[in-house]
C-alpha positions as CSV (number, residue, x, y, z in Angstrom):
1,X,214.3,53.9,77.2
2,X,212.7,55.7,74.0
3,X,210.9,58.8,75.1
4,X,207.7,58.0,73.0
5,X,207.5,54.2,74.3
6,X,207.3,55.6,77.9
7,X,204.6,58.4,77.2
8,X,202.6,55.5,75.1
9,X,202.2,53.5,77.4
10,X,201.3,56.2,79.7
11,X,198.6,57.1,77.7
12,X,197.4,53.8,76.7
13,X,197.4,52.9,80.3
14,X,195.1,55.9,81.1
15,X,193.0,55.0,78.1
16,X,192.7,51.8,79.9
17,X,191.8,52.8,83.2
18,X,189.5,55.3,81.7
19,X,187.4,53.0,80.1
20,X,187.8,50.3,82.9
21,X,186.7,52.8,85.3
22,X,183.8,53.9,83.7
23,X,182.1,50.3,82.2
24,X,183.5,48.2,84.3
25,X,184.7,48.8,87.6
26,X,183.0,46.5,90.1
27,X,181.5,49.2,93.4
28,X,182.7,46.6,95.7
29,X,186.7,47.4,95.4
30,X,185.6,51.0,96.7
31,X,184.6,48.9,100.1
32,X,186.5,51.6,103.3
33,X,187.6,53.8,100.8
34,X,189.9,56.0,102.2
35,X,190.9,53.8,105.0
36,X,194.6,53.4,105.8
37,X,194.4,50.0,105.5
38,X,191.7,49.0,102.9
39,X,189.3,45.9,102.9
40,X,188.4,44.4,99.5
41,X,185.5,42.2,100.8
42,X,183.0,43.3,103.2
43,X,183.3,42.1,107.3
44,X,180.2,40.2,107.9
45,X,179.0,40.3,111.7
46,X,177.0,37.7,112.4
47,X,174.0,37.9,114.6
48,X,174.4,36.4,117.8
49,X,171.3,34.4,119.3
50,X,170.9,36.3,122.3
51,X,167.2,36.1,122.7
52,X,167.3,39.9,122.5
53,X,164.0,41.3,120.5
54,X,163.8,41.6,117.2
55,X,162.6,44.2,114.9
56,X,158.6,44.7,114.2
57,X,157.2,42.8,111.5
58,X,156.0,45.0,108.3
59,X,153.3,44.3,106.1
60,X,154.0,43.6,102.6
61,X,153.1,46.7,100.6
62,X,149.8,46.5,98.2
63,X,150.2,48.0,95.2
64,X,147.6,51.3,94.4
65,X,148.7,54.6,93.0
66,X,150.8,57.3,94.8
67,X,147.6,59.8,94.2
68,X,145.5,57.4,96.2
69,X,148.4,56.4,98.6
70,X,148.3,60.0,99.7
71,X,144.5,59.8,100.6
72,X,145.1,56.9,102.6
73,X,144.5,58.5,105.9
74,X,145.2,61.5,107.7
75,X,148.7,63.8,107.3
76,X,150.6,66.0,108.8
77,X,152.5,68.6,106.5
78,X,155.8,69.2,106.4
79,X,157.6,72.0,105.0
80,X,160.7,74.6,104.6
81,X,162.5,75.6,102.3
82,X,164.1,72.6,100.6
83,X,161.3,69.9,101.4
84,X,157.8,69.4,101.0
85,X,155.5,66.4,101.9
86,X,153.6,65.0,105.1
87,X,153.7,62.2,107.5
88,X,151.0,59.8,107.6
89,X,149.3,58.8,110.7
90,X,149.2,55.7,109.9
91,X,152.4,54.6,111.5
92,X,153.7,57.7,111.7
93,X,155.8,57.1,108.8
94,X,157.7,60.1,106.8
95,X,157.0,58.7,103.4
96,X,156.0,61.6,101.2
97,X,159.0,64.0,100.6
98,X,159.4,66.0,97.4
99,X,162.9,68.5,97.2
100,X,161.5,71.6,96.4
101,X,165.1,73.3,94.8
102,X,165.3,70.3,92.4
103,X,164.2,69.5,89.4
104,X,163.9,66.1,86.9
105,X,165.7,67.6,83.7
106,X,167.1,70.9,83.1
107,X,163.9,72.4,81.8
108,X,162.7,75.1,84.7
109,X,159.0,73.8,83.9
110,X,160.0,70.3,85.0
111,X,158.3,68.4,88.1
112,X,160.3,68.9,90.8
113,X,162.3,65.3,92.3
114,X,159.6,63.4,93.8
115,X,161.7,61.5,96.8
116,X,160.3,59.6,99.4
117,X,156.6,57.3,98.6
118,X,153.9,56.0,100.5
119,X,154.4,51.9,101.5
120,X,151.5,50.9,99.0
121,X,153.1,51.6,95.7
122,X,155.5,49.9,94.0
123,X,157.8,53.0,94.3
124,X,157.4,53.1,98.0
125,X,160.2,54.2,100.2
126,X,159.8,55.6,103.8
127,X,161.2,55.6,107.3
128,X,159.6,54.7,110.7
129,X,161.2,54.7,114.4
130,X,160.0,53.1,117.1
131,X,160.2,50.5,119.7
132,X,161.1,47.1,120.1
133,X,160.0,45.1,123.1
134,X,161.0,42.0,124.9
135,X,157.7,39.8,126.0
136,X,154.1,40.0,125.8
137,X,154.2,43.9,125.1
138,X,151.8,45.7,122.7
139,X,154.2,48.7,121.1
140,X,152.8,50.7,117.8
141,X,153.7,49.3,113.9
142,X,153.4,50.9,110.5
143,X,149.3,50.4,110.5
144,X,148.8,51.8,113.8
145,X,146.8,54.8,114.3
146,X,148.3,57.9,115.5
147,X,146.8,60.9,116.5
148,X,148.0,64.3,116.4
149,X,148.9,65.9,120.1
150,X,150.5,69.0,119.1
151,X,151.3,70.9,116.2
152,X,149.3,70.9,113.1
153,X,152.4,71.4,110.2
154,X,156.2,70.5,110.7
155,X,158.3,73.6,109.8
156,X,161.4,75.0,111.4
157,X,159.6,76.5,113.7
158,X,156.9,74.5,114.8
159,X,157.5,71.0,115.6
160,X,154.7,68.1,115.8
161,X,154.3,66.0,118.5
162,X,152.0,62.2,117.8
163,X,150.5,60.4,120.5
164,X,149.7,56.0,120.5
165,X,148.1,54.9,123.2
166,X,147.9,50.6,123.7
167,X,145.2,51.0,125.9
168,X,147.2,48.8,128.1
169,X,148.9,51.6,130.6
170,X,151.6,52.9,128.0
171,X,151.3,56.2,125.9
172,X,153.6,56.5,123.1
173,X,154.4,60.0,121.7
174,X,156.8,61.0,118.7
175,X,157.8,64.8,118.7
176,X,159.2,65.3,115.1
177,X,161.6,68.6,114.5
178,X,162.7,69.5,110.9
179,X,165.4,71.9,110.1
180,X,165.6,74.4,107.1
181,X,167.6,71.8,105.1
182,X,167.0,68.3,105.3
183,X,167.6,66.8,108.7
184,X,164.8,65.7,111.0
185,X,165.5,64.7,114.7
186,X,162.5,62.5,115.9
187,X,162.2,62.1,119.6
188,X,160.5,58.8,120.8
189,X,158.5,58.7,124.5
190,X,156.7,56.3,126.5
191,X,155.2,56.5,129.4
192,X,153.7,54.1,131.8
193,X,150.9,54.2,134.2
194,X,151.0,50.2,134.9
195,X,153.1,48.9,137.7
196,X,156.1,46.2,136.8
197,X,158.9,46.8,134.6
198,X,159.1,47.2,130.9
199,X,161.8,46.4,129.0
200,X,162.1,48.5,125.5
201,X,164.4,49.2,122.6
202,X,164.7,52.1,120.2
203,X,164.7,51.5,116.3
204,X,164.9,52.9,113.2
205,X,164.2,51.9,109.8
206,X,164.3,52.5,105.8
207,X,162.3,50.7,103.7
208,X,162.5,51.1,99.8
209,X,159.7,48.9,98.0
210,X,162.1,48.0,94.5
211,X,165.4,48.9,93.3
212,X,165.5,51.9,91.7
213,X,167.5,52.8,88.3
214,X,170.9,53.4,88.9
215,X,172.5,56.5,87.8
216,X,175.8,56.2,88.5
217,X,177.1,52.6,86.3
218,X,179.7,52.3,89.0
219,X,181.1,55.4,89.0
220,X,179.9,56.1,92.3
221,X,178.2,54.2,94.5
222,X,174.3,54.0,94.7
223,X,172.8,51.5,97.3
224,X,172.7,50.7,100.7
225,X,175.2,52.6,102.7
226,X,176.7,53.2,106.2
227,X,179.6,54.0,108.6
228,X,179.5,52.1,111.5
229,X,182.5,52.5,113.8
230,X,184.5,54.7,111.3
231,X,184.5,51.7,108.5
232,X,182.4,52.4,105.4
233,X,179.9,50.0,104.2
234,X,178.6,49.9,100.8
235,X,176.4,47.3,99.5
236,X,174.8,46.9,96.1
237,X,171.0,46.2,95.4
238,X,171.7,43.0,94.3
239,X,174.2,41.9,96.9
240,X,171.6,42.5,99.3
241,X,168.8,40.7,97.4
242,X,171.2,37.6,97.7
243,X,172.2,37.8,101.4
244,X,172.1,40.0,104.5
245,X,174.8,41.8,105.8
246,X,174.5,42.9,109.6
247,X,177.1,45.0,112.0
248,X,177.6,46.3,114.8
249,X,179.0,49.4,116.5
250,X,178.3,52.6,118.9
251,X,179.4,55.2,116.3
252,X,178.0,55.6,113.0
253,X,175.0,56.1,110.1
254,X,173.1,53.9,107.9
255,X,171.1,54.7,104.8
256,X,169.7,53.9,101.1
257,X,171.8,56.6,99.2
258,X,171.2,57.8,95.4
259,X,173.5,59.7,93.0
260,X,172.1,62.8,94.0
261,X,170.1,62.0,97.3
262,X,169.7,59.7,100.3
263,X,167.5,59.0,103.3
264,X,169.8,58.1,106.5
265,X,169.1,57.4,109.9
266,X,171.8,58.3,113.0
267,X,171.3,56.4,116.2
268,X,172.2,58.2,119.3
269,X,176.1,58.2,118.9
270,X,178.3,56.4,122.1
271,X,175.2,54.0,122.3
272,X,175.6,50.2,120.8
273,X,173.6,49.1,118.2
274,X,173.0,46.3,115.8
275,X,172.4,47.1,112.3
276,X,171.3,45.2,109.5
277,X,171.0,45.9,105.5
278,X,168.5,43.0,104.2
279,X,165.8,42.6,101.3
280,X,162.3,40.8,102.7
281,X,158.9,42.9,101.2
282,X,161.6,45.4,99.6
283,X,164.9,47.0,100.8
284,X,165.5,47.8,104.2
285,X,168.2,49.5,106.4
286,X,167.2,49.5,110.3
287,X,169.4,49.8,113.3
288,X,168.3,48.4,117.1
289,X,169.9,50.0,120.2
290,X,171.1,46.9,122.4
291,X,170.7,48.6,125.6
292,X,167.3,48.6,127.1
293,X,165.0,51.3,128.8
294,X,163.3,50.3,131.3
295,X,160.5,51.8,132.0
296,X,157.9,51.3,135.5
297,X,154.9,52.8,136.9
298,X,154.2,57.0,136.3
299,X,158.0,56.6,134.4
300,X,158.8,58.8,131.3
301,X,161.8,57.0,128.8
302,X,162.7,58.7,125.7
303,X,165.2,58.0,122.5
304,X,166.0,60.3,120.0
305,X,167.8,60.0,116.7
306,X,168.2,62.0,113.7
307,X,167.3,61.6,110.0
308,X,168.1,63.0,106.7
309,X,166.6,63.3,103.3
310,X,167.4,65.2,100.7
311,X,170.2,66.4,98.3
312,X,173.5,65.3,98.9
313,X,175.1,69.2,99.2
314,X,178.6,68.8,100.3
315,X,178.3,72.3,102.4
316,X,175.3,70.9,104.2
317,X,176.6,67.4,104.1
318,X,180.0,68.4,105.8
319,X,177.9,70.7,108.2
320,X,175.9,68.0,109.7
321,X,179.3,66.3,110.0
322,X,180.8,68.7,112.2
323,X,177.8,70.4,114.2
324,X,175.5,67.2,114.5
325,X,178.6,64.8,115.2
326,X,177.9,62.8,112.4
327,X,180.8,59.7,112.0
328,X,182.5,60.5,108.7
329,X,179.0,61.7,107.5
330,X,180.9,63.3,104.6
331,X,181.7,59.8,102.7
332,X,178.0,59.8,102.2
333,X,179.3,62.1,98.9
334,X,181.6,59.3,97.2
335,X,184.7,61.2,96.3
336,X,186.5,57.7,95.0
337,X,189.9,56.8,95.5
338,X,191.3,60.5,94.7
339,X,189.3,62.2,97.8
340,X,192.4,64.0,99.1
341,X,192.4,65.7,95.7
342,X,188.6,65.1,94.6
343,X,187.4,67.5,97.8
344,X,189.9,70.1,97.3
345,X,189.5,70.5,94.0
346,X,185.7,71.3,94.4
347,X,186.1,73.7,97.3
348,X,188.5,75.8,94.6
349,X,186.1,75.5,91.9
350,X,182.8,76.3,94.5
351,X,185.4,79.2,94.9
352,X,185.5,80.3,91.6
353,X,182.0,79.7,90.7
354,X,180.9,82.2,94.0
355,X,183.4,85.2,92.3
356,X,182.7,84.5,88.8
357,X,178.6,82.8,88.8
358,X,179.3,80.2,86.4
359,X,180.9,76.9,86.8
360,X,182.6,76.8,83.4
361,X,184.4,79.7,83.8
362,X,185.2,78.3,87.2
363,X,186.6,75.0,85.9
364,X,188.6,77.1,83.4
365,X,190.1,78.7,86.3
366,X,190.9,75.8,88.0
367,X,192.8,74.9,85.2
368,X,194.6,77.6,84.5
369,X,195.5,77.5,88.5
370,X,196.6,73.6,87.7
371,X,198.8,75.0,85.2
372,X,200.6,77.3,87.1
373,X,200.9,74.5,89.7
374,X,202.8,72.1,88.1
375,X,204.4,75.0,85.5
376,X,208.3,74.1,86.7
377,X,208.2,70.5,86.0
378,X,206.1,70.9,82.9
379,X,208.7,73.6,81.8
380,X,211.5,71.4,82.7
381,X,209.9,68.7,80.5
382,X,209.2,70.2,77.4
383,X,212.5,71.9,77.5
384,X,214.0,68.1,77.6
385,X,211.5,67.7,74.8
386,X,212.6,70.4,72.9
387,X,215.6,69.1,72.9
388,X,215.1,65.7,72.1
389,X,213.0,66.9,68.8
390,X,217.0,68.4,68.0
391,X,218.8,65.2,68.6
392,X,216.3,63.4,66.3
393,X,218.2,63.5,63.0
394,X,220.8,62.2,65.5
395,X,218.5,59.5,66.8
396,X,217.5,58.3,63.7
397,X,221.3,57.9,62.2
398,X,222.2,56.0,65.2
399,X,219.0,53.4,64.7
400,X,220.5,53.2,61.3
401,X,224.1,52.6,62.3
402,X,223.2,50.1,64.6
403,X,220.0,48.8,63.2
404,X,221.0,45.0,63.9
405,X,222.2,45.5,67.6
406,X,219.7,46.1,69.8
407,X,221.8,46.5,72.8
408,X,224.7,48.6,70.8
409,X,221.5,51.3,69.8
410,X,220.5,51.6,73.6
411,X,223.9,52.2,75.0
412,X,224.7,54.6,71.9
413,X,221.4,56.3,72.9
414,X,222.1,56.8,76.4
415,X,225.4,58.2,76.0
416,X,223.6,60.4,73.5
417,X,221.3,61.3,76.4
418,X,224.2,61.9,78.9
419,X,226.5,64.3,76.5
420,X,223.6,66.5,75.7
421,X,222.0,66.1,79.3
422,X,218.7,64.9,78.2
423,X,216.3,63.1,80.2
424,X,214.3,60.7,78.1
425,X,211.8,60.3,80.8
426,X,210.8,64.6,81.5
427,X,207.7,63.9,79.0
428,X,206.3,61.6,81.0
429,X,206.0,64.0,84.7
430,X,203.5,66.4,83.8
431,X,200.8,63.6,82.1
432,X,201.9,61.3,85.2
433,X,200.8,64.6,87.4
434,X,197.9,65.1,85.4
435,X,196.0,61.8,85.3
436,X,195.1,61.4,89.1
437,X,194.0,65.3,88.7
438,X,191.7,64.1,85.3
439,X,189.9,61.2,87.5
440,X,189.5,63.9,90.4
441,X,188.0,66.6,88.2
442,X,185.5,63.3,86.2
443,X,184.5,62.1,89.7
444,X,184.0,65.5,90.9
445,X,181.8,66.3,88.3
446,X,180.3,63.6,88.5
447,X,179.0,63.0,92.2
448,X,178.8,66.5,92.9
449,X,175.0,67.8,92.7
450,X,176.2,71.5,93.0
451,X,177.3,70.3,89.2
452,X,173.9,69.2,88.4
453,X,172.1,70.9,85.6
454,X,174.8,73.8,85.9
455,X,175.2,75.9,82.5
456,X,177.9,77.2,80.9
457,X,177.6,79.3,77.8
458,X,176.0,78.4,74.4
459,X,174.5,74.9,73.9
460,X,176.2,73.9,77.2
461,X,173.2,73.7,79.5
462,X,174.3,71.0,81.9
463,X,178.2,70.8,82.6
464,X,177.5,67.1,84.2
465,X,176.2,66.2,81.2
466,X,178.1,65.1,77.8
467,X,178.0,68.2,74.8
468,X,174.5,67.8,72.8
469,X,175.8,69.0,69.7
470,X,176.8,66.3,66.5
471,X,178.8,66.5,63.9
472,X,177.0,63.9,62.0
473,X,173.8,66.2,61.9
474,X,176.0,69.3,61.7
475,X,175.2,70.4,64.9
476,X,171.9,71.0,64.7
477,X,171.5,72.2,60.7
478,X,170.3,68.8,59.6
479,X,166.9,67.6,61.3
480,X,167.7,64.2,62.8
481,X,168.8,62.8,65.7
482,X,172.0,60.6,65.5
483,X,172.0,57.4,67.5
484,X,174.7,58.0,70.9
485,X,177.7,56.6,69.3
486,X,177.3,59.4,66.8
487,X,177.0,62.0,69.1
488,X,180.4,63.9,68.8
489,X,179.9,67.7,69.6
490,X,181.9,70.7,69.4
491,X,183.4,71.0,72.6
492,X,184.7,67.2,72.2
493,X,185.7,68.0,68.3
494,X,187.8,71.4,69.8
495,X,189.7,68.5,72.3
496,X,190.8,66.7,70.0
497,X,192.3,69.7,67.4
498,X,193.6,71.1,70.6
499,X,196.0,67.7,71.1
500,X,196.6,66.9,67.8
501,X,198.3,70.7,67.5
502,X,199.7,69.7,70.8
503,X,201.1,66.3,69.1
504,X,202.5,68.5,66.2
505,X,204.4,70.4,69.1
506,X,206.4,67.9,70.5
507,X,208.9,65.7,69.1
508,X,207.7,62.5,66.3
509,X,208.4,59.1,67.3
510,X,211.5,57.6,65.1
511,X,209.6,54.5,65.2
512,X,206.4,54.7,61.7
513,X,204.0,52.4,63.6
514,X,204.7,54.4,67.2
515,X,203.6,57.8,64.8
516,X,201.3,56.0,63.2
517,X,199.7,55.0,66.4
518,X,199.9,58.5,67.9
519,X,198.1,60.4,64.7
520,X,195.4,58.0,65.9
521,X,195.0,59.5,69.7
522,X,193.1,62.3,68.9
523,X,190.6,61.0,67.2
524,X,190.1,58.1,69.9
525,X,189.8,60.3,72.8
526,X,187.5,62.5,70.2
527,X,185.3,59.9,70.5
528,X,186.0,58.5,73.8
529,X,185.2,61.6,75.6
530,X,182.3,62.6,73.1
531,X,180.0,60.8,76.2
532,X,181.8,62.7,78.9
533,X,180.6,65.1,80.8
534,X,181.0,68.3,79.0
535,X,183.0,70.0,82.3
536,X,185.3,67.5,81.9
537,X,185.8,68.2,77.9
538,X,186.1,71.8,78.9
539,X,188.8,71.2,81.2
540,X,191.0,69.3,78.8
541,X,190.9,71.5,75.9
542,X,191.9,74.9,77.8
543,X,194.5,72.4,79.4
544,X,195.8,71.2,76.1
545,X,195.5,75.5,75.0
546,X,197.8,76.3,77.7
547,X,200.4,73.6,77.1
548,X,200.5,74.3,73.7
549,X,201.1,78.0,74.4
550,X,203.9,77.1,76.8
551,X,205.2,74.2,74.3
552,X,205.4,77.0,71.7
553,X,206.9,79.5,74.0
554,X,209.5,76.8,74.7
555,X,209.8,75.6,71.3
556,X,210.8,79.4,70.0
557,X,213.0,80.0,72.6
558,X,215.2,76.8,71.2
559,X,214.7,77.8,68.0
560,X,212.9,74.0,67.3
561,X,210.8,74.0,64.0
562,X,207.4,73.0,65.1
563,X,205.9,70.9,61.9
């Protein structure tokens, strides 16, 4: 087999799953990533009518603004050092949150990310818990009064405790703790000063009013998520819009999850639940614990679970994981199908970024630590390339000799290959090697928030984002704004010199349409990339540096001419 056809078709194939990966690629086939045994379609546990009790009903939100939402009713403040809002006494819901360490755009002046809204605007999107009841029970909904029994502000330090009393021998209270990060653990009472016994169950729900705008165009997943019994659940907004999907499990997390952030809510773990992600008066993720309390006269019951909201940091992500017990808490971060490589990858360049400050200079350290990785079998390649580009003249007599016998050309080609112990097929390891470490280093870059709005030098101001700079207004000297398609900056521009040097390097293909094809490649993944983020630009070119300096190296050493 021809050298060049093989390393084509690697590269068209990549081009391929490039492109297919980032316009196309349908969320759903990510369903229990990671899984040893993967599910394309989503297991659908049907409800069983058990007569159990059901989940309160909520009131349809009215539409005002948030200003006036927030003056609807007394609040309790909440605050630490990475949130700031208040929970409204009006069903003691936590629907004001605002992450105090982010910002919308990369301007410092910006309004910091607004997350969690009051039910009565169109952005609404909250979280209650509570208690379900079988009979003729009065429990507290989303309009019921609360008043405030202890604590006047939720910090670290000083936890609030709401009272509910139905006036019909049960008091209610919710004691609500905060961390310094973004995890809130919400302990649920009653207790009873009536005689017979009560039957009640524990809840917990997330309601968000619309669908948001999607960041991610199926490059990672944004919707309604969980892990219930170690499976992963993902569901698209309009999935759910169409039909509901329930579960069930004892182990597990569910939540409404963003590119950047998410609200979750952790049942008591070891206890069984029913779960459910539906769409009725907005979005809604809720969980019921299926075994009861029961609760009698002068009897205290009490529930507790855990919520979070906030950025999706994979140190604090993976912490809650491992101290709070968290099922698989960490696949709230979606790594994609490269997570073995993905994770690692980050944790070198978090690495890096803590010795050297910036992440640029750590992702050029990742690749230079890359390069020395697979170094052998790259050397081992382009010294079978090396060669090769010698045999050519040979090559090209033998098409010529044989040019009307296919099969004579291939076994006069092998037996080339063989007597000068050339492997046709060395060109191909290191870009095999390469491409699952590309789509880790994209993904990474992508979903990771450490990445957000993180600088590098010059015009680089965000490494997630693609390079600002144009060509077609000469970077800035002319005064107009290209449309996107135009916008092919410098670091993109120095990608694609980098490879066509890179191409002038290694051996021509014999065949005029295969060279005419590959004089074309830099230029496509010029533009291609041109929309990329600029990390991943950055990463390429000081790869393609690096071969080119060991290509050269090589290339000397064999005494190869090199144009």
């Amino acid at each position: 087999m021809d050298n060049k056809n093989v390393i084509l078709a690697v590269f068209l194939s990549t081009l391929i799953l490039l492109v297919w990966a980032t316009y196309f690629e349908d969320p759903k086939i990510k369903e229990k990533r990671f899984e040893g045994e993967k599910n394309k379609q989503t297991q659908v546990t049907k409800p069983e009518a058990t007569g159990g009790p059901s989940m309160p009903k909520i009131d349809a939100p009215k539409v005002v603004t948030r200003v006036d939402a927030l003056k609807d009713g007394e609040r309790v403040i909440i605050e630490n050092n990475n949130l700031l809002g208040s929970i409204v006494l009006r069903g003691a819901l936590i629907d004001d949150v605002t992450i105090k360490n982010y910002r919308e755009t990369i301007d410092k002046k910006s309004k910091q990310i607004t997350y969690l809204n009051p039910k009565k605007i169109n952005d609404g999107y909250f979280v209650e818990t509570g208690w379900a009841a079988k009979g003729n029970v009065k429990v507290p909904d989303n309009n019921s009064i609360w008043q405030i029994r202890e604590g006047k502000k939720l910090t670290p330090t000083t936890p609030v405790t709401l009272e509910w009393n139905n006036r019909e021998g049960l008091i209610f209270l919710k004691k609500v703790e905060v961390d310094d990060k973004f995890l809130f653990k919400i302990t649920d009472s009653v207790r009873s000063d009536r005689s017979g016994n009560i039957e009640l169950f524990p809840y917990s729900q997330i309601t968000r009013n619309s669908k948001p705008a999607v960041e991610g165009f199926y490059i990672s997943h944004e919707g309604l998520i969980g892990v219930v019994n170690k499976n992963l659940k993902e569901e698209s907004y309009d999935t759910i819009q169409k039909e509901k999907k329930t579960f069930s499990g004892n182990n597990g997390w569910l939540g409404i999850t963003d590119k950047y952030w998410m609200t979750s809510i952790i049942p008591e773990q070891g206890k069984s639940f029913n779960a459910e992600f539906l769409f009725k008066d907005g979005f809604k993720v809720n969980y019921i614990l299926l075994d009861s309390l029961q609760l009698g006269g002068q009897k205290i019951i009490s529930s507790t679970s855990k919520v979070f909201i906030g950025a999706k940091e994979v140190h604090v992500i993976d912490g809650y994981s491992e101290k709070e017990k968290i099922e698989r808490f960490d696949l709230a971060i979606d790594w994609g199908w490269f997570y073995f490589i993905t994770k690692p990858l980050f944790f070198l360049i978090d690495y890096f970024f803590k010795l050297v400050g910036n992440f640029g200079v750590a992702i050029i350290l990742l690749t230079v630590v890359v390069r020395i990785v697979i170094y052998p079998l790259a050397d081992y390649s382009f010294k079978s390339m090396a060669k090769m580009k010698v045999l050519q003249p040979e090559m090209l007599r033998i098409k010529e000799l044989y040019k009307n016998d296919v099969k004579k050309t291939q076994t006069e080609m092998m037996a080339l290959y063989k007597r000068e112990k050339v492997n046709p097929l060395s060109g191909c390891i290191p870009i095999i090697l390469q491409i699952p470490i590309f789509f880790a280093v994209y993904k990474m870059l992508f979903v990771t928030i450490e990445m957000r709005h993180a600088p590098f030098f010059g015009w680089i101001k965000d490494l997630s984002a693609a390079d600002p700079t144009s060509i077609f207004n000469l970077f800035g000297l002319i005064p107009w704004n290209p449309p996107t398609f135009l916008i092919i900056g410098v670091w993109p521009i120095l990608m694609g010199v980098t490879m066509y040097i890179q191409q002038k390097l290694s051996p021509a293909p014999p065949d005029p349409i295969q060279a005419k094809i590959f004089a074309f490649f830099p230029l496509m993944l010029t533009i291609l990339l041109a929309s990329f983020p600029a990390g991943l630009v950055v990463y390429w070119t000081v790869s393609n540096v690096l071969t080119m300096l060991q290509q050269w190296i090589i290339l000397k050493r064999t005494k190869v001419k090199t144009v």
